[in-house]
C-alpha positions as CSV (number, residue, x, y, z in Angstrom):
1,X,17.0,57.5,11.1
2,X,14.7,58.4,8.3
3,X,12.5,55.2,9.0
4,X,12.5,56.1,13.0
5,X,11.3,59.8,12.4
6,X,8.4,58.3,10.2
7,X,7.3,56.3,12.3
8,X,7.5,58.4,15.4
9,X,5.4,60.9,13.6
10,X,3.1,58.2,12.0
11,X,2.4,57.2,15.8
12,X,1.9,61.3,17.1
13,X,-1.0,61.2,14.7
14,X,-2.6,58.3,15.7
15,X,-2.5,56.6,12.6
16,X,-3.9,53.3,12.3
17,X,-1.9,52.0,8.8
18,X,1.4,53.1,8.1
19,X,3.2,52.6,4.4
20,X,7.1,53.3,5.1
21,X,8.8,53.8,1.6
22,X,12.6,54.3,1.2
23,X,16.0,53.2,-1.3
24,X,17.8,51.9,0.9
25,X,17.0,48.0,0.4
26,X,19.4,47.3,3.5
27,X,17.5,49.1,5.8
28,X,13.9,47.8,4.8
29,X,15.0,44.2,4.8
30,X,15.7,44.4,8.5
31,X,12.6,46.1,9.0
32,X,10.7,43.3,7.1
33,X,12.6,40.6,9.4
34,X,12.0,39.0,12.0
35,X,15.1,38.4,13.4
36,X,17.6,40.8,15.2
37,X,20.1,43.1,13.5
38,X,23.6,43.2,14.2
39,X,24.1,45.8,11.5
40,X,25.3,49.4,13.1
41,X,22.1,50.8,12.8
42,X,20.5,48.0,14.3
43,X,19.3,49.7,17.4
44,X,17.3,51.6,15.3
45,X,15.7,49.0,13.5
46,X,14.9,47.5,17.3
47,X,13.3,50.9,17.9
48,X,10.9,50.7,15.3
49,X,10.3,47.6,15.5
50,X,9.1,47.8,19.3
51,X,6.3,50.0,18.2
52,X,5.0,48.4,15.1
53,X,2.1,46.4,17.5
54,X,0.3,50.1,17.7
55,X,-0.5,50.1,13.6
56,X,-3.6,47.9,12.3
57,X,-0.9,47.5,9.1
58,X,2.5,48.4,8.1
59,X,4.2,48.3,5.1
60,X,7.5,48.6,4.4
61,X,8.8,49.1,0.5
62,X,11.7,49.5,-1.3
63,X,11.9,52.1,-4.0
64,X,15.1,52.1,-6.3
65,X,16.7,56.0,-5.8
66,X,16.4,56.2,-9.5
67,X,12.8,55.6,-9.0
68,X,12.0,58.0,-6.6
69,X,13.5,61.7,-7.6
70,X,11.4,63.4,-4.9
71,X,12.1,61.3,-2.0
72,X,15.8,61.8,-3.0
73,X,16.0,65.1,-2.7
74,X,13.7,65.1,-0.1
75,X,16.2,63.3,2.1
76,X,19.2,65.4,0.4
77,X,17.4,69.1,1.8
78,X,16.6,67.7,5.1
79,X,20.1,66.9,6.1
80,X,20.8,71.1,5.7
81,X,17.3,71.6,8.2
82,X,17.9,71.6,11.7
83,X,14.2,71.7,12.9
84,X,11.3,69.6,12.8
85,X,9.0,70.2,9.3
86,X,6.1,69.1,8.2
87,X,4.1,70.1,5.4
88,X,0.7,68.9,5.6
89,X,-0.8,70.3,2.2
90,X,1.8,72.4,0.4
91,X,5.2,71.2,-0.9
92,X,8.1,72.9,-0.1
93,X,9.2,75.7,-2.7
94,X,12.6,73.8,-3.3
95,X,11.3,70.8,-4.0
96,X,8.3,71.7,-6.0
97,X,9.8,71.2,-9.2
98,X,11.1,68.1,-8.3
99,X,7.4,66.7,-7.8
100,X,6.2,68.2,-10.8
101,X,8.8,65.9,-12.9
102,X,8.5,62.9,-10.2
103,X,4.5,62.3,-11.9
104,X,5.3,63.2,-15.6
C-alpha cells in the first residue's frame, strides 16, 4: 500500500523520475517484473504498474530493514495516522531522532 501511496503522490506532483525505496524485497520484485502477480497484493502491484508509463524513470530498490532505521519507523508511526501527511521540509518531531542516527 506503501508503494501505491508513493506513487500516487509522486504523480500529484508531476514528477518526472521517481526512486521508490522499501524492505520488503517481495513486494519490489513484483514491481521490477514484468509479468503478472498472483500474490494477494497483486492488485496493487497491477495499480502501480498501470501508471509507471507517466515517469521519464523509475526505480525501484530494496533496502534491508536493518538498513533503513528511518523508513522503519517511518512506516511503524504512520499505521497510528489516520490522515494524509506530508512533510515537505521539516521532519516530524517523533521521528527526528531517528534521522539524526539514520546518517551517523
Amino acid at each position: 500500500m506503501a508503494a501505491v501511496r508513493a506513487i500516487s503522490f509522486a504523480l500529484e506532483l508531476h514528477l518526472p523520475s521517481v526512486i521508490v525505496e522499501g524492505d520488503s524485497e517481495l513486494i519490489f520484485s513484483a514491481l521490477r517484473s514484468e509479468e503478472e502477480s498472483f500474490a494477494s497484493f497483486g492488485h496493487l502491484i497491477s495499480s502501480v504498474k498501470q501508471s509507471l508509463e507517466v515517469f521519464s524513470c523509475i526505480s525501484f530498490l530494496h533496502t534491508r530493514r536493518s538498513s533503513n532505521s528511518l523508513a522503519h519507523r517511518l512506516a511503524q508511526y504512520a499505521r497510528h495516522i489516520d490522515a494524509l501527511t506530508v512533510w515537505m521540509e521539516d521532519v516530524s518531531p517523533q521521528l527526528y531522532h531517528v534521522l539524526i542516527t539514520d546518517f551517523d
